[in-house]
N, C-alpha and C positions, 0 to 999 in steps of 0.2 A: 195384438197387444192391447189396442184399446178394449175390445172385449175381455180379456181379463184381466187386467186394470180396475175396470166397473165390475167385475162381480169378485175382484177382493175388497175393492171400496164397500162393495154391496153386503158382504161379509163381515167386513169392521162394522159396519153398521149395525148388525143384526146383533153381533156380541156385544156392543156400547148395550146396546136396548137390554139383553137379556141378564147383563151384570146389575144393570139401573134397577129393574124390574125388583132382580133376586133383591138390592138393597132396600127399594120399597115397600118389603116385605120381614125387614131385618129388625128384629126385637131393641128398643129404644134400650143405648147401654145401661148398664144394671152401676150404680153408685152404692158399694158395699160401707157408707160411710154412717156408724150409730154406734148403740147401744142394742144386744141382745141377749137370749136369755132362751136354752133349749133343753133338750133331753135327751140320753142317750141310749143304747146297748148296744154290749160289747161281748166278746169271746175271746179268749187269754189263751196263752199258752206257754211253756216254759222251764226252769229248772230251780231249784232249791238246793244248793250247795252246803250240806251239813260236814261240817266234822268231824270225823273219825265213821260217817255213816254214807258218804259220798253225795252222789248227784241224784234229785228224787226231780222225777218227771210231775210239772204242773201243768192244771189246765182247767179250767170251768169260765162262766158267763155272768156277766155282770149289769146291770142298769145304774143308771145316775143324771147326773143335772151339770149344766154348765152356762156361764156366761161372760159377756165380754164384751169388747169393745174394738172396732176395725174407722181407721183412717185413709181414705182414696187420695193417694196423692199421686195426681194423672195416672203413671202408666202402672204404677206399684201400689199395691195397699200392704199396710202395716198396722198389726193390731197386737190386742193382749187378752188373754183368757186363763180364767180358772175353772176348774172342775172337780166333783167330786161322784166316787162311785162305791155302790153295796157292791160287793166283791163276792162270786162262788169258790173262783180259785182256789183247787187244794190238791193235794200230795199224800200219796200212801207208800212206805215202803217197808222192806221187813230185814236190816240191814241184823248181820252179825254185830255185837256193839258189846264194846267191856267183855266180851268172852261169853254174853249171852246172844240168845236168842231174843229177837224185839222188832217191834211196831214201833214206828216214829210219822207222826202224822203233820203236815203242815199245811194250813187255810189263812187266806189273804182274808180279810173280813171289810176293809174300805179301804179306799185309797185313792188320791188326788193329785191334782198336776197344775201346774201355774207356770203359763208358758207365754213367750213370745210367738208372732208368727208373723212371718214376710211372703207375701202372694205375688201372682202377675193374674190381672182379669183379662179373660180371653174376647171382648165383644167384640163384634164382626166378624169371625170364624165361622162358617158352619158347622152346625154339627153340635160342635159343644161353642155354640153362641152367650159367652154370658156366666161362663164357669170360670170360677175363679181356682189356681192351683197354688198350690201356698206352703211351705217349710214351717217347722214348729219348733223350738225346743225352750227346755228351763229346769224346772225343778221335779221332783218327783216324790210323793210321803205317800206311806203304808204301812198300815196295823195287821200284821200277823200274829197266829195264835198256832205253837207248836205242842204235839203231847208225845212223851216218849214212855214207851210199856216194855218193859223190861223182864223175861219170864225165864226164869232158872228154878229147873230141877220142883216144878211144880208152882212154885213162888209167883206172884204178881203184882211187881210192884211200878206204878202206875205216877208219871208225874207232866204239867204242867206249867205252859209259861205263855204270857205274851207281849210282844214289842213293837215299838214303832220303827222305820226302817225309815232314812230319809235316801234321797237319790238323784238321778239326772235323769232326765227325757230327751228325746229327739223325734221325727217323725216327719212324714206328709199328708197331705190331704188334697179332698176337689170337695168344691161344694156350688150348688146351680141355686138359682133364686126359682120359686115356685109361684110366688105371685101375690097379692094381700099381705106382705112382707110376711112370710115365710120362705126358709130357705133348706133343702137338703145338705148332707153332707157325708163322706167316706173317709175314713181316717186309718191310718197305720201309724202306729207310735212301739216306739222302742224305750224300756223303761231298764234302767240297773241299781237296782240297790244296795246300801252297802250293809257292810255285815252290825250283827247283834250278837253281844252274846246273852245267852238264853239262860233262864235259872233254872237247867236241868243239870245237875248236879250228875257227873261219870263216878266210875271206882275213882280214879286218879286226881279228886276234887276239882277236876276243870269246868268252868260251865260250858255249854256246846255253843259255839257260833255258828251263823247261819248268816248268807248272804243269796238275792235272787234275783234273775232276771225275767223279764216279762215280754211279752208280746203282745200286744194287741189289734186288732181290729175291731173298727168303731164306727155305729151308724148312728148317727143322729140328725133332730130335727131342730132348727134354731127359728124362732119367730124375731124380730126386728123392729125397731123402733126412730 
């Protein structure tokens, strides 16, 4: 009994040292508390909900800029951010419409977000030592630009509109500190717009409304102050 007594003491001992060791070694916690200022790109994807012409499949890649501001309070940080982005996102479909044949085309051209966000930083964890995971949501605006081509019986007649779309966001993210106060990040946001209507004039004198939804994924790099 006394012998193994002394080599589970001897045991506790070895893991005291080995935990101390590993924390001797453990990255000083990260204080996400300033002002920054970063860049991003994105890839979208999504639907465009037209009237009387259905659901048109979106999708394309976007770049832009963001900044903002985070508050460490102990085990929670809470911040606020805006952004903006040049937008690829577009839409092609060749819907039956008014009893013709037709092309109706829709492209997001920029669009922006002003959000809250509430984190938990993870320091002391292996692994991900130092990432912070965080909730986002608020507000959502976007300038789309739609064209509807209309071709009967040889005819081509050709028309244009564009509007701003205002909306709600939501989403998450993880973002690691890189060092020299820069910081990475990964973002999923969920974007819904609501509808417009468009000055594309049908047979039936209605203008066409249009309302979209978004996806995105989003990498950016934030510097820190």
């Amino acid at each position: 009994m006394r012998n193994l007594g002394g080599k589970l003491a001897g045991s506790g001992a070895a893991l005291v040292a080995v935990f101390a060791g590993a924390n001797a070694f453990a990255q000083t916690p990260h204080n996400w508390t300033g002002f920054y200022v970063g860049m991003h790109g994105d890839y979208s994807w999504g639907n465009s909900h037209a009237e009387q012409a259905g659901k048109l499949k979106t999708h394309g890649a976007g770049a832009g800029l963001q900044a903002g501001y985070n508050w460490q309070l102990s085990s929670i940080v809470v911040g606020a951010e805006i952004d903006g982005t040049l937008s690829g996102q577009n839409s092609k479909a060749d819907p039956f419409f008014d009893g013709k044949n037709a092309t109706l085309k829709t492209r997001e051209r920029w669009s922006g977000t002003a959000r809250l966000k509430v984190g938990l930083p993870l320091g002391g964890v292996p692994v991900v030592d130092n990432m912070l995971l965080y909730g986002t949501g608020g507000v959502a605006y976007g300038h789309w630009k739609t064209v509807l081509q209309e071709i009967d019986f040889g005819g081509n007649a050709q028309q244009s509109d564009a509007q701003n779309h205002l909306g709600w966001v939501a989403g998450a993210g993880m973002e690691v500190p890189l060092g020299s106060g820069l910081s990475a990040k990964l973002e999923y946001l969920r974007i819904q717009y609501g509808k417009q209507k468009y000055d594309l004039t049908t047979d039936s004198g209605d203008r066409l409304g249009i309302d979209d939804d978004v996806n995105t994924v989003r990498l950016g790099v934030n510097l820190r102050f």
